[in-house]
C-alpha positions in Angstrom: 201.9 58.4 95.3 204.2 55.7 96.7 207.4 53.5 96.3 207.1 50.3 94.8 210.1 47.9 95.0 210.5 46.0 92.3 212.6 42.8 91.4 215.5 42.7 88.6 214.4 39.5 85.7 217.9 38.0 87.1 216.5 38.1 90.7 219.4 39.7 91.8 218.3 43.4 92.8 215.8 45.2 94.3 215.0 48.4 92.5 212.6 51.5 93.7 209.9 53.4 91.6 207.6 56.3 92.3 204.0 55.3 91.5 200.9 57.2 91.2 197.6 56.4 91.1 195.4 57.5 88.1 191.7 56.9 87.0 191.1 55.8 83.5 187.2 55.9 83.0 185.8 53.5 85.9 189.1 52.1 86.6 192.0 52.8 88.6 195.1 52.6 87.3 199.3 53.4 88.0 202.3 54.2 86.4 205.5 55.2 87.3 206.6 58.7 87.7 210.2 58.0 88.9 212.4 55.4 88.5 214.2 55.7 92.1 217.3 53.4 91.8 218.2 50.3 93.7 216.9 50.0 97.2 220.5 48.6 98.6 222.2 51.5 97.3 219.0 53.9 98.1 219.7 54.6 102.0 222.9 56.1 101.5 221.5 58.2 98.8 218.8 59.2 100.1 219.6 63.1 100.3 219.9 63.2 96.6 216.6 61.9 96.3 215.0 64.3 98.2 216.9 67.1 96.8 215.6 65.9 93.4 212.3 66.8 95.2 213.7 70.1 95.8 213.0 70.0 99.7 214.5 72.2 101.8 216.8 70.4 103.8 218.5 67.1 103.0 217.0 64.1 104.4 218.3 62.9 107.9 220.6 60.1 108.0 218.0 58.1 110.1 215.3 57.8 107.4 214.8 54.8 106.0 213.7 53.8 102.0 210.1 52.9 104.1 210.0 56.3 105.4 209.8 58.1 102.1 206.4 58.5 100.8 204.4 61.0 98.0 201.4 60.4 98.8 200.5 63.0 96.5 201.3 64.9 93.1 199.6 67.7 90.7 200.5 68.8 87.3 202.1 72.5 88.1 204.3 73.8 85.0 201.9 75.2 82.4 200.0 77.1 85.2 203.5 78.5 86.4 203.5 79.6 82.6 200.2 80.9 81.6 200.1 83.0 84.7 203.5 84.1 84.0 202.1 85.2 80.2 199.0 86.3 81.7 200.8 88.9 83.9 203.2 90.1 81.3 200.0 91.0 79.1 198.4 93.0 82.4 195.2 90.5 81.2 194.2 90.6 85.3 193.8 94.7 85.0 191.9 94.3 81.5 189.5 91.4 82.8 188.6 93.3 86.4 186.1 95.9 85.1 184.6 96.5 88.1 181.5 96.1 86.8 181.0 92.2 87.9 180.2 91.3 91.2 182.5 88.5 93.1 181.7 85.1 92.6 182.7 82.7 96.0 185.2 85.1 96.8 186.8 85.3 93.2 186.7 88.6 91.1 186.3 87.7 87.4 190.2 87.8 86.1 190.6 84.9 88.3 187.7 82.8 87.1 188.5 83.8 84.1 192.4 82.6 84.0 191.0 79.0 85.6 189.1 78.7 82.5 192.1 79.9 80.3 194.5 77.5 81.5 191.8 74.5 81.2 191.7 75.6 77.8 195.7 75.5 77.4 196.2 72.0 79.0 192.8 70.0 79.3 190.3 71.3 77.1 186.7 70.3 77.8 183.3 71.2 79.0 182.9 72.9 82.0 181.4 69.7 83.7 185.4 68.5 83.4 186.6 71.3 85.1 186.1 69.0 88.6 188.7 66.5 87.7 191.3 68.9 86.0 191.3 70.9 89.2 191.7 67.7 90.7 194.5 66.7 88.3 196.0 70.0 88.3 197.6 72.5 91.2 195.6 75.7 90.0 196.1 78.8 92.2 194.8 82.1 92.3 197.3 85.4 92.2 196.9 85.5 96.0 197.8 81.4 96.3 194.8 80.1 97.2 194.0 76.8 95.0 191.2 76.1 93.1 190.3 72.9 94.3 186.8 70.5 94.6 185.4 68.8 97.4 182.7 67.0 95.8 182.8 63.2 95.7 181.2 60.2 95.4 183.2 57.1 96.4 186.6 58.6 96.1 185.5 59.9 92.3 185.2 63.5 91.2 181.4 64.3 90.6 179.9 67.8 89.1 178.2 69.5 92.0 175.3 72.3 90.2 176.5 75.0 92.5 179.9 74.6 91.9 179.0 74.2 87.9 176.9 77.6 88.4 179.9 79.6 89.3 181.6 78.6 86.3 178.3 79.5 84.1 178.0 82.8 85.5 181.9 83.2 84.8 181.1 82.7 81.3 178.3 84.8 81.4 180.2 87.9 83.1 183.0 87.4 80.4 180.5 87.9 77.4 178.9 91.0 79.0 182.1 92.8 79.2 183.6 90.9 75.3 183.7 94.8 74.1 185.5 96.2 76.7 188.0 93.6 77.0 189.1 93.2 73.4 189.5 96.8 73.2 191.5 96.8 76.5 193.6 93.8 75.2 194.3 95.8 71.6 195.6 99.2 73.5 197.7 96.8 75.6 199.6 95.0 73.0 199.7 98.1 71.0 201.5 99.8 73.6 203.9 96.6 74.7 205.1 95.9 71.2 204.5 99.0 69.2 201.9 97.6 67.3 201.7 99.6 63.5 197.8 99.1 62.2 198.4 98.3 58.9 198.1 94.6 57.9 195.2 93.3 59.4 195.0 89.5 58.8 191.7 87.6 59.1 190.4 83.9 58.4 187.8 82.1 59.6 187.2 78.5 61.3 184.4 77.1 62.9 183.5 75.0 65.8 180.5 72.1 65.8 177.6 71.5 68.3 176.6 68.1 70.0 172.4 68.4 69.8 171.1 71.3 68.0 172.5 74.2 69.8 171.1 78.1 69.8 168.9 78.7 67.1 170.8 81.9 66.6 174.0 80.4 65.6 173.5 76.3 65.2 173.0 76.0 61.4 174.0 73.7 58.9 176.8 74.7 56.5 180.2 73.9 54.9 181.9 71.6 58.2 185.4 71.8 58.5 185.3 69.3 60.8 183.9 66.4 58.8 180.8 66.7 60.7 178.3 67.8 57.9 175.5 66.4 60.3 176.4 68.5 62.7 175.2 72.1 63.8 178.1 74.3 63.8 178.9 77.8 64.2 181.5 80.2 62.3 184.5 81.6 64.3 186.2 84.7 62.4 189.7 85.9 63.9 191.7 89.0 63.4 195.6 88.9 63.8 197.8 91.9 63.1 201.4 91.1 63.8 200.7 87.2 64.9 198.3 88.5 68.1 194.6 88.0 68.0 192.9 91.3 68.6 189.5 90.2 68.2 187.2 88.2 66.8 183.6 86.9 66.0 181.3 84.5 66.3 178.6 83.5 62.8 175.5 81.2 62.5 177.0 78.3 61.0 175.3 78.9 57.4 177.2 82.4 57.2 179.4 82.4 53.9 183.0 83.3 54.5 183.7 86.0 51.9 180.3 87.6 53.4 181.8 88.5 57.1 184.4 90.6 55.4 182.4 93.5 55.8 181.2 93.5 59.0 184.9 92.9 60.3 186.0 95.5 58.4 183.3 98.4 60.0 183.9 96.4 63.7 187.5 97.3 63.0 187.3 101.0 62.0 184.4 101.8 64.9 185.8 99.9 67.8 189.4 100.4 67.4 189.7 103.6 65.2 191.6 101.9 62.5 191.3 104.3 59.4 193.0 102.1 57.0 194.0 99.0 56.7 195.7 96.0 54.7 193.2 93.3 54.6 195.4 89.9 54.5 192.9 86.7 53.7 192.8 83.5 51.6 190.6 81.0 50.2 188.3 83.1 48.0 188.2 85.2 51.1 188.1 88.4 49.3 185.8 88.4 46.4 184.8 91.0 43.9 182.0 91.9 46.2 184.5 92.1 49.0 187.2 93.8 47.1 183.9 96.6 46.1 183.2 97.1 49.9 187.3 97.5 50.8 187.5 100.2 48.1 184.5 102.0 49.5 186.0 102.0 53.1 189.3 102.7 51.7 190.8 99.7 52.3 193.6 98.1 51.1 193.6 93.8 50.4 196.0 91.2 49.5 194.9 87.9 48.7 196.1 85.0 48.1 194.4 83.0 45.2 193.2 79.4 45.2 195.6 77.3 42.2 192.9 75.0 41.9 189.1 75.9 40.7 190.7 79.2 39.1 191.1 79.5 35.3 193.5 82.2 35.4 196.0 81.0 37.8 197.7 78.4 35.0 197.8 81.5 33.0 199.5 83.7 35.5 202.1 80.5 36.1 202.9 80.4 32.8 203.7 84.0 32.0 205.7 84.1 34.8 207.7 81.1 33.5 207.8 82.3 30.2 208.9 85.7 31.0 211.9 84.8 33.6 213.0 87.6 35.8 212.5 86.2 38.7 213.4 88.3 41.6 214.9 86.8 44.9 213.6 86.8 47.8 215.2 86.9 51.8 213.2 84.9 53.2 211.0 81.5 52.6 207.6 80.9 52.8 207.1 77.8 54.8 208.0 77.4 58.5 210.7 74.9 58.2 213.4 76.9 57.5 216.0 76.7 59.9 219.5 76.2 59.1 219.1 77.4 55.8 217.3 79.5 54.3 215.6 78.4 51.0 215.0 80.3 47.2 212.1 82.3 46.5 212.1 83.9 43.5 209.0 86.4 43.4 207.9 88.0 39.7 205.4 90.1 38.6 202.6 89.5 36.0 199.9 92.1 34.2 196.8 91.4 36.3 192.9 91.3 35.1 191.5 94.5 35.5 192.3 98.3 36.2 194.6 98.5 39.1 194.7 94.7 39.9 198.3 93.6 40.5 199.4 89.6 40.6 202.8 88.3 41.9 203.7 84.7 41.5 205.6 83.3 44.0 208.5 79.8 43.2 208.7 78.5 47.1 211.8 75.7 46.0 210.8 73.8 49.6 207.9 73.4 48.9 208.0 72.9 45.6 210.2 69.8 47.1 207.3 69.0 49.6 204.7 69.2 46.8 206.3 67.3 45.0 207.1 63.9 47.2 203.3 64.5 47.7 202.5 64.1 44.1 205.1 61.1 43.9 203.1 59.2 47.3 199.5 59.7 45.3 201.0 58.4 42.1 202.4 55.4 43.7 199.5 54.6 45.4 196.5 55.8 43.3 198.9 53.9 40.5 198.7 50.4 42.2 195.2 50.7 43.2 193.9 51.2 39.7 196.0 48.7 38.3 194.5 46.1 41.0 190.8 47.5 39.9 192.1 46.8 35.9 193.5 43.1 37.2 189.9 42.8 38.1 188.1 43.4 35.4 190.2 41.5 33.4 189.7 38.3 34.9 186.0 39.3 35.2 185.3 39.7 38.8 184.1 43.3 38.2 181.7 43.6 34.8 179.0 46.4 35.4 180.2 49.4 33.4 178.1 51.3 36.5 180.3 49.8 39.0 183.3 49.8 37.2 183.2 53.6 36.9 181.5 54.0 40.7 185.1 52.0 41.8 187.2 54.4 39.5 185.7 57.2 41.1 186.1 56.3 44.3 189.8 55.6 44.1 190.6 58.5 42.1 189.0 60.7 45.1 190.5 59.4 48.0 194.1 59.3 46.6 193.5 62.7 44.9 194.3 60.6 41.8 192.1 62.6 39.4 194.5 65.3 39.4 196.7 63.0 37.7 194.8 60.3 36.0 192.2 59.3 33.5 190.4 56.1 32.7 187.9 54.4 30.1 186.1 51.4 29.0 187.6 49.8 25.8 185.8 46.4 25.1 184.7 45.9 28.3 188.4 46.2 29.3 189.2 48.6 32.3 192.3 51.1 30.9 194.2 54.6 33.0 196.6 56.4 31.8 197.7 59.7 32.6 195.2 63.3 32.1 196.8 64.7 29.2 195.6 68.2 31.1 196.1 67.8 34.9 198.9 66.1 35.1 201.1 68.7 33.3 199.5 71.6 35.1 199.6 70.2 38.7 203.6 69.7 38.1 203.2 73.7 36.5 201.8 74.2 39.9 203.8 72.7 42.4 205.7 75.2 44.7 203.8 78.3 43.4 201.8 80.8 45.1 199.9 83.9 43.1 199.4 87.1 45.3 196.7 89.2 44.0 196.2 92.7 45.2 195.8 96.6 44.3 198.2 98.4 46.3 200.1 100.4 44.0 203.7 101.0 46.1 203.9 97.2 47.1 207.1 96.0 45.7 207.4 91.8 45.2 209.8 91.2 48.2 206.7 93.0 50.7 204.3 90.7 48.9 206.2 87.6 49.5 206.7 88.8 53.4 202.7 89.2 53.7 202.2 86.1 52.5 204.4 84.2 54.4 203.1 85.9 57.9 199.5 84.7 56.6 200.9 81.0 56.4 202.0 82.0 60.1 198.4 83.1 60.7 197.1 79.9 59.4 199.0 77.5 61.2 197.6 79.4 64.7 194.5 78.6 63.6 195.4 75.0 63.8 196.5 75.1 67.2 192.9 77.3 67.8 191.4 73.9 66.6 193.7 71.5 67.5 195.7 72.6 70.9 192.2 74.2 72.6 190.0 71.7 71.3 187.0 74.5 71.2 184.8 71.7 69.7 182.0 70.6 70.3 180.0 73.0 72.2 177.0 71.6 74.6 175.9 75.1 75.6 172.5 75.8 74.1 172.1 79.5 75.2 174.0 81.9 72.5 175.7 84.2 74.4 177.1 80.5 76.3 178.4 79.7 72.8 180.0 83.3 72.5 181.8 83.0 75.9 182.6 79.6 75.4 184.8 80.9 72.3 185.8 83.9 73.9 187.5 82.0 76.5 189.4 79.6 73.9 190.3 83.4 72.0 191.7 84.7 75.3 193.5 81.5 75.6 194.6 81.5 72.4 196.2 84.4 73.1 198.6 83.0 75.4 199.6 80.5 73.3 200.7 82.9 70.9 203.1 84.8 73.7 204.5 81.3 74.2 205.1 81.0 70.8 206.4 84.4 70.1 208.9 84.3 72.9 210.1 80.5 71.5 211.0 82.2 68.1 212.2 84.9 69.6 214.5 82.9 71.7 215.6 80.7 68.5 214.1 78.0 69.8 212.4 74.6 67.7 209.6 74.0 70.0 206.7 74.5 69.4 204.2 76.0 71.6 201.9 73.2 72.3 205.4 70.6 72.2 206.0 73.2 75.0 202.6 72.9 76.9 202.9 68.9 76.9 206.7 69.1 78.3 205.5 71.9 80.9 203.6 69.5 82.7 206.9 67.4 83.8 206.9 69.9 86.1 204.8 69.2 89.2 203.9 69.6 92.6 204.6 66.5 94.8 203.8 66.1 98.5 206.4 64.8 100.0 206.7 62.8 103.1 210.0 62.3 104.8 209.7 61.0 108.6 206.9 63.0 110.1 207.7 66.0 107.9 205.8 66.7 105.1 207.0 69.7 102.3 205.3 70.6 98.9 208.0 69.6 96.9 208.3 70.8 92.4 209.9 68.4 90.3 212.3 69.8 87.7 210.7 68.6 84.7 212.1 67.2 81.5 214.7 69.0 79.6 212.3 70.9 77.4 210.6 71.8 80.2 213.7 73.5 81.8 214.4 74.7 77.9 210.9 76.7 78.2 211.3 77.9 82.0 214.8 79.2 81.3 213.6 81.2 78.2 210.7 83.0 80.5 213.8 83.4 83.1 211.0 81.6 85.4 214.1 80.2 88.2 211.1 80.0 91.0 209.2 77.5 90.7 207.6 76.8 93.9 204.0 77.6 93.8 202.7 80.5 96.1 201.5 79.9 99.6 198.4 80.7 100.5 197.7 83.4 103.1 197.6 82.5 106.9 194.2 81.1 107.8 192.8 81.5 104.8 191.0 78.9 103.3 191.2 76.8 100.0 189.0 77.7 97.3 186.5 75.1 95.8 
């Protein structure tokens, strides 16, 4: 890093900005980190620029604007965080086993966390790991810094042995998966009084680039949009909003079918006699609800509106029948200031035993609804431009006619609200005297299923809305760790790989927890990106040289004051001790 002076458009000024130096691919390339002030009315002020730096002393009067240099600077603030949440959780205690040997010095909990807090801020494949411990100040518990000493023409290059410690990191994780989980469950159960009785599970999955382990790389239903693509299945169970587990399916594996297997892991590995099993999507079919009453297991569901016969049925009892009973709390996450309706009613279910509540969210009801009114308006003008067409006879194949219709109707969702036919070779929509009427019966509604016999409507409601919670952490699974794609071709590679992004995911959710807690509107990966404002910058002043922590933006501080984090200065390595690489 260095100062640049710059010149005002009017010619007038001089002004100064801190500039670093970033790579971009092959190229290198700058931007600024600080905009300094002007450099006549710098030298006077130049204590307050180095107390911005948070050095120790301020500058001498002697020290010129030419003087000051940062010749360096690291990202700092999420590691400051994820270790914080790290220790908080005792995950150091539960990773060290014993029963790994060190790797370069390192026992596994610290390997492991390096890999964690990739995961949090820079998620890739370990061969990226080089530059983001370039990029990034990463330290061990004891302060010495993970850092890499291999390169080729100033660049960051992947050195085998230094990419085999981080294999047989992965490895040494998977061996121990079992213990650790286990370890991890008793922990949180003890820290937040954990109560075993909702167990909420859903699955996601995760693609491969090239064909992957035979085991697990299969074809099947692609999340992702990546239907060419070998993927694998990743099934995660949450009880209270943490992750106590999970596992890892060929990519062919049907949902609904892992239901089982979860539900024995569950009651062998963590002595869970009976639970609440919390799922969605067509997670819990009659096969599945057969194998919950045999273990003794409880389910609520919530049922797909759409592909289900019944569920217009349910709506309209419950509109017909009115009672609707109010409940404290909405279903949706945007509810802030105030707090919206949700009337919840009962409804005679199919089936001995089967119970079905029907749910009137009014937000998003509202939400639904300004969807419906965006398709309409544009499925709408796209089918009258397809009508304009035919009519002046651009367009006169009945084949591709209907093949244009089609294709319109599916990308706007417009065939949930339109129909069309042929009349005399002239091209006619109107609206589907079925769908149209139902989807507006719809909107806003949710239909709980389940066979608990002392749930009342309000405890429904509440289960429900914690599985929306549930959902939307998958999202940051996908989205904020970025587990996808995998390049590891060995399978029990693949299961560390996603063992790592679990463990990480795990700290995301403290983050988030202790936002809400805190009544705060960030979210946790808003509060990841503004973490790294916070950084470590070498600072030169004279001949003295101080690693210096910027303050960070105002969410930053936001964050670090919630976690009472006031030091932010990174540890200091011990005397004569080495780096790490």
């Amino acid at each position: 890093m260095f100062l640049r002076s710059v010149k005002a458009a009017n010619g007038r000024y001089e002004y100064l900005r801190l500039v670093e130096n970033y790579r971009q691919g092959d190229k290198v390339r700058q931007r600024v980190v600080l905009h300094v002030g002007r450099k006549d009315l710098l030298a006077p002020h130049l204590d307050a620029l180095v107390r911005l730096l948070q050095a120790d002393q301020p500058a001498p009067a002697w020290v010129s604007a030419e003087e000051v240099s940062a010749p360096q600077a690291w990202t700092w603030g999420p590691l400051l965080v994820a270790r914080h949440l790290f220790d908080s959780l005792s995950l150091g205690p539960i990773l060290d086993g014993g029963a790994r040997s060190l790797r370069h010095g390192q026992p596994l909990p610290e390997r492991v966390f390096a890999l964690m807090a990739n995961r949090l801020t820079r998620p890739g494949s370990e061969h990226a790991l080089a530059q983001w411990l370039e990029d990034f100040y990463v330290v061990t518990a004891e302060g010495r810094r993970w850092m890499p000493q291999w390169k080729t023409s100033g660049r960051v290059k992947v050195s085998f042995e230094q990419l085999r410690l981080w294999y047989q990191t992965l490895d040494d994780l998977i061996a121990e998966k079992e213990r650790i989980e286990t370890g991890i469950w008793q922990e949180l159960r003890h820290l937040f009084s954990l109560e075993p009785d909702l167990v909420f599970y859903d699955i996601t999955s995760t693609y491969f680039e090239g064909r992957g382990p035979a085991e697990l790389g299969r074809f099947g239903y692609s999340r992702d949009g990546k239907p060419r693509n070998r993927q694998v299945l990743v099934g995660v169970v949450m009880m209270d909003g943490w992750p106590i587990a999970h596992h890892v399916f060929a990519g062919n594996r049907l949902d609904q079918t892992t239901v089982g297997e979860v539900v024995t892991d569950l009651r062998q590995r963590f002595g869970l006699r009976r639970v609440v099993f919390v799922g969605d999507r067509g997670m819990v079919t009659l096969k599945n609800v057969e194998q919950l009453r045999q273990a003794e297991q409880g389910y609520r569901v919530g049922l797909q509106r759409r592909n289900r016969k019944d569920i217009p049925h349910y709506i309209e009892q419950a509109v017909a029948r009115g009672g609707w009973q109010e409940c404290p709390v909405g279903i949706t996450a945007s509810e802030k200031s105030i707090v919206p309706r949700t009337p919840v009613q009962e409804v005679p279910g199919k089936g001995p035993g089967v119970r079905v509540f029907v749910v009137h969210s009014e937000e998003r009801e509202q939400y639904e609804r300004g969807l419906r009114e965006q398709s309409l308006g544009r499925t709408r003008k796209e089918l009258e431009g397809l009508r304009l067409r035919v009519e002046k006879g651009e367009l006169k194949e009945a084949a591709k006619i209907g093949a244009a219709a089609a294709k319109i109707l599916q990308r706007n969702h417009g065939h949930r609200y339109f129909a069309w036919e042929l009349r005399q070779d002239q091209f006619h929509y109107f609206e589907h005297p079925v769908n149209f009427s139902r989807e507006q019966a719809c909107e806003g509604k949710y239909v709980i299923q389940t066979e608990e016999q002392d749930l009342t409507p309000v405890e429904a409601v509440m289960a429900y809305k914690q599985l929306n919670e549930v959902e939307r952490g998958f999202a940051h699974l996908k989205g904020l760790l970025e587990v996808r794609p995998v390049h590891h071709r060995k399978e029990d590679r693949v299961r560390a790989h996603v063992f790592v992004a679990a463990l990480a995911f795990l700290l995301d959710r403290a983050l988030e927890k202790r936002l809400r807690a805190a009544g705060s509107s960030l979210s946790s990966p808003a509060a990841w990106l503004a973490l790294e404002t916070v950084r470590c910058v070498s600072v030169e002043v004279g001949n003295r040289t101080k690693l210096c922590v910027t303050r960070g933006s105002r969410h930053a501080t936001e964050v670090l004051k919630i976690l009472k984090l006031s030091d932010l200065d990174p540890p200091q390595p011990p005397e004569g001790r080495e780096t790490v690489m």
